[in-house]
N, C-alpha and C positions, 0 to 999 in steps of 0.2 A: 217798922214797915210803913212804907207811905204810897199814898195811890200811885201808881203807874208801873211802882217797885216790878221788874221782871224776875224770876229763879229759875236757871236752867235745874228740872228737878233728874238729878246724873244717875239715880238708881231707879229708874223705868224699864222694865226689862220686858221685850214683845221677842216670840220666833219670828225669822224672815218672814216677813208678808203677811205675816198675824196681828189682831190687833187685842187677844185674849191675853191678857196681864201674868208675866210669870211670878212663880212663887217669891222670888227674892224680889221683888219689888215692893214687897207688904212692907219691907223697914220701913220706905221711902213713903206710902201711903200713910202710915202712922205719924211719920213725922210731920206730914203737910195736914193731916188731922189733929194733932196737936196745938199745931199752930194756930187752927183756925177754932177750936176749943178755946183757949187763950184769950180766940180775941172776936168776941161774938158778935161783934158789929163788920167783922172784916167777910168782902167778897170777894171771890177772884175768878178770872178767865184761866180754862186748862186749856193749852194750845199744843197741839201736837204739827210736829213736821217729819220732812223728809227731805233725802238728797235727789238729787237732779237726775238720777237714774229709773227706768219705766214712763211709763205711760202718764202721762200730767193726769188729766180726769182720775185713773186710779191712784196717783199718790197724793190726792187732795181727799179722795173718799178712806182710803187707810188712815192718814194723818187722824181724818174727824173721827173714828172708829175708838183712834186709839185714845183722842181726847176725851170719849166718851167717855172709854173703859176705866179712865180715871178718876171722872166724875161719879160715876155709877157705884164704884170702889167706896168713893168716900161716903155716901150716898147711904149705903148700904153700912158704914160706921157710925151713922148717926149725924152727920151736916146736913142740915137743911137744903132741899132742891132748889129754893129761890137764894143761896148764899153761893151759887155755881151756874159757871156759862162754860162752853166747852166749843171749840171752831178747829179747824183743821186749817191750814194753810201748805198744806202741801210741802212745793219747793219753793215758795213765794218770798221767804226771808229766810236766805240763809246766813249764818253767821261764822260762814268760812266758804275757802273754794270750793268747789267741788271738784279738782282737776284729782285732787291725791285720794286714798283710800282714809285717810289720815279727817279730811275735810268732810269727805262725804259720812264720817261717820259723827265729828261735831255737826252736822247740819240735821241726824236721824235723830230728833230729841223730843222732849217735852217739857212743854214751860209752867209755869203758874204768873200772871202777874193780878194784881190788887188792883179791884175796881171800885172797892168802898172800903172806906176804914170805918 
């Protein structure tokens, strides 16, 4: 891993319009917990987003909700709160269209990237 490093992390799993972490996401929590176990010098930004659909102001407060809920997650596994920063961005970088069902749903993600190694 090296600073900037982005990971779409693909097993985040929110209800529509929730930002309360479902059950099967814990795999994906442990694994970004492990990593960061590993490597105790490493920090990283959770960034959550979303696709182009609703209300801008509310898909930029969901996104950070759900960044939280990640941070909080790992938080609550034992990472230190100063080895985490958590932002929402909304619909502000998508990394697909948003025209198909297809894009709008790579664009409903959440990331981790490395801010300190």
């Amino acid at each position: 891993m090296v600073v900037n490093a982005t990971i779409v992390l693909k097993n985040i799993f929110f209800d529509n319009n929730k930002s309360v972490l479902r059950k099967e996401s814990m795999v994906e929590i442990d694994n970004v917990y492990k990593l960061l176990e590993e490597n105790p010098n490493m920090s990283v930004e959770i960034s959550g987003h979303t696709d182009n659909v609703g209300n801008a102001a509310y898909n930029k407060k969901l996104s950070l909700n759900r960044a939280k809920a990640v941070a909080d997650a790992l938080i609550k596994k034992g990472i230190a709160k100063n080895r985490l920063t958590y932002i929402g961005y909304g619909k502000e970088k998508p990394i697909a269209p948003n025209d198909t069902e297809e894009g709008r749903q790579l664009n409903r993600r959440t990331e981790f990237k490395v801010t300190k190694m």
